[in-house]
C-alpha positions as CSV (number, residue, x, y, z in Angstrom):
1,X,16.8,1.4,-15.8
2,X,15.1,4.7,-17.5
3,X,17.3,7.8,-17.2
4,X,14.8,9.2,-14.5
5,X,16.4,8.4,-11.0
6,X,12.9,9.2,-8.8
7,X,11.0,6.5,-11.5
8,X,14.2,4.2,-10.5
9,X,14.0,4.9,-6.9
10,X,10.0,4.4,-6.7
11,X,10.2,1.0,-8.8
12,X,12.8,-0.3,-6.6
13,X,10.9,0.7,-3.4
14,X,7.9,-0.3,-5.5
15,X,8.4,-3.5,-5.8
16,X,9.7,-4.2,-3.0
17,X,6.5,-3.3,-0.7
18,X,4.1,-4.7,-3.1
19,X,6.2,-7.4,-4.4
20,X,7.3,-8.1,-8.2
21,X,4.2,-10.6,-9.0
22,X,2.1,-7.3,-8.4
23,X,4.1,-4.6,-9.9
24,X,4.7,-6.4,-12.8
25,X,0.7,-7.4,-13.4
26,X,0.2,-3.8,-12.8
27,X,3.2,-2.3,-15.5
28,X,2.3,-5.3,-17.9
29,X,-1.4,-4.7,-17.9
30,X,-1.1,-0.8,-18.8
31,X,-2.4,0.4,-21.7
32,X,-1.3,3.8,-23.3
33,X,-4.0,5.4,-21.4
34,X,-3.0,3.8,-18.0
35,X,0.7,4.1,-18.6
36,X,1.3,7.4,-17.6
37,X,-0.4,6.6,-14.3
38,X,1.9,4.0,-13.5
39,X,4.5,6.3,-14.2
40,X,3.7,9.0,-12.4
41,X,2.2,6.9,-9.1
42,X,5.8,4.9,-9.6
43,X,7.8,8.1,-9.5
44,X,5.9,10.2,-6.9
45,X,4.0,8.3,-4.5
46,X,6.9,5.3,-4.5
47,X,10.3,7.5,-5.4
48,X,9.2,10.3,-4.0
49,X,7.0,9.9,-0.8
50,X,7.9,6.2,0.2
51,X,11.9,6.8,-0.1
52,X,11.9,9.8,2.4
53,X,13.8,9.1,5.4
54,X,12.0,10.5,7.9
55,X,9.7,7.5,8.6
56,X,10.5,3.7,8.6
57,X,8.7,1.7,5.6
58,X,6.6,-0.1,9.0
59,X,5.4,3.5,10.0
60,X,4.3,4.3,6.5
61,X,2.5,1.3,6.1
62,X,0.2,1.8,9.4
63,X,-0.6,5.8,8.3
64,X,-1.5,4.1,4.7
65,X,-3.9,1.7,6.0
66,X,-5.2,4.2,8.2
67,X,-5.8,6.7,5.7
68,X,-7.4,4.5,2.9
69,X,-10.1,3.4,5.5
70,X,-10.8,6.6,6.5
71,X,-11.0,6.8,2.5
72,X,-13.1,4.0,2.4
73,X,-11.2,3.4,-0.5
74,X,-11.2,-1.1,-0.3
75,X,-10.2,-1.5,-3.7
76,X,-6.9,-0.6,-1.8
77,X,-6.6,-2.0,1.1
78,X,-6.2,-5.6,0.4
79,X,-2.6,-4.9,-1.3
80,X,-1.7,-2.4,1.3
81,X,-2.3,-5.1,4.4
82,X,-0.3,-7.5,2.0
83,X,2.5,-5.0,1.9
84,X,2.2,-4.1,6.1
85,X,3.0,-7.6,6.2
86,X,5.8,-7.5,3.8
87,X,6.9,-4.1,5.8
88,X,6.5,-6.2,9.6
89,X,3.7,-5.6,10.7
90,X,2.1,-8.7,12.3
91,X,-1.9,-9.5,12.1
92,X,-2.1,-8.4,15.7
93,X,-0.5,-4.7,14.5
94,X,-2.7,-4.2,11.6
95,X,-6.0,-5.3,13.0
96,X,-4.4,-2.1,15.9
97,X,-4.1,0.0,12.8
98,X,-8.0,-0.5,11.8
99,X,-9.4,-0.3,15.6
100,X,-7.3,2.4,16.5
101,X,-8.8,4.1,12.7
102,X,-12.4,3.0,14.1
103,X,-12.1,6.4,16.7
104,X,-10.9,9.1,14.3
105,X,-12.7,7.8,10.9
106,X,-15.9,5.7,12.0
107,X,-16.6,2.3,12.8
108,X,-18.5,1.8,9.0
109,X,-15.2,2.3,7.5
110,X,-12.9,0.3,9.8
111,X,-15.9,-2.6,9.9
112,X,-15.4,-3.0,6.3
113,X,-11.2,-2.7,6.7
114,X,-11.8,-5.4,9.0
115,X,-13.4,-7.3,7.0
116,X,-11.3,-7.2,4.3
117,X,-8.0,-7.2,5.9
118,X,-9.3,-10.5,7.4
119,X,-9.7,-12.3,4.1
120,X,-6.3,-11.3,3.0
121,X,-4.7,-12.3,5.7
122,X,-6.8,-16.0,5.7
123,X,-5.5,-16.2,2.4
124,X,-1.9,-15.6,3.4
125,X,-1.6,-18.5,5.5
């Protein structure tokens, strides 16, 4: 435990949306340049937005994948659909998620969601 209670909070929420085989890859692979990254995305994305109560962990996860394929950012995605399953979302919910995505962000974007949230979820079973 540090003496920082939001870095707690975020690890503990951290790891348990991503799960410990990732968080720790992530923490043990940090370098002194990377480190302070992993601190600050463990203390303010995880302890600070992700432990709010104002939306369920399932809720958060749809608005995530939503927003990082409107982002078009992939290198994401694949861990995020990993942790909308952990959260309880079924394959029928996020594949929802990406169509419903398709409308407000473009079809290019959700496509390649698609395509990638497919693979992950092949490999998953």
């Amino acid at each position: 435990m540090s003496e920082d209670p939001r870095y707690d909070a975020g690890m503990k929420v951290r790891r348990e949306v991503l799960g410990d085989e990732h968080v720790d890859r992530a923490t043990d692979n940090a370098t002194d340049f990377t480190r302070p990254f992993q601190e600050y995305i463990t203390r303010s994305a995880w302890g600070e937005a992700w432990t709010r109560e104002g939306l369920d962990r399932k809720t958060r996860s749809c608005i995530t994948l939503a927003i990082l394929t409107a982002l078009r950012a992939e290198n994401e995605i694949p861990m995020h659909v990993r942790a909308a399953k952990r959260n309880g979302l079924t394959d029928e919910e996020i594949l929802e998620v990406l169509i419903h995505t398709a409308v407000y962000a473009g079809v290019p974007a959700a496509n390649s969601a698609v395509a990638i949230a497919n693979k992950v979820l092949a490999e998953g079973e």
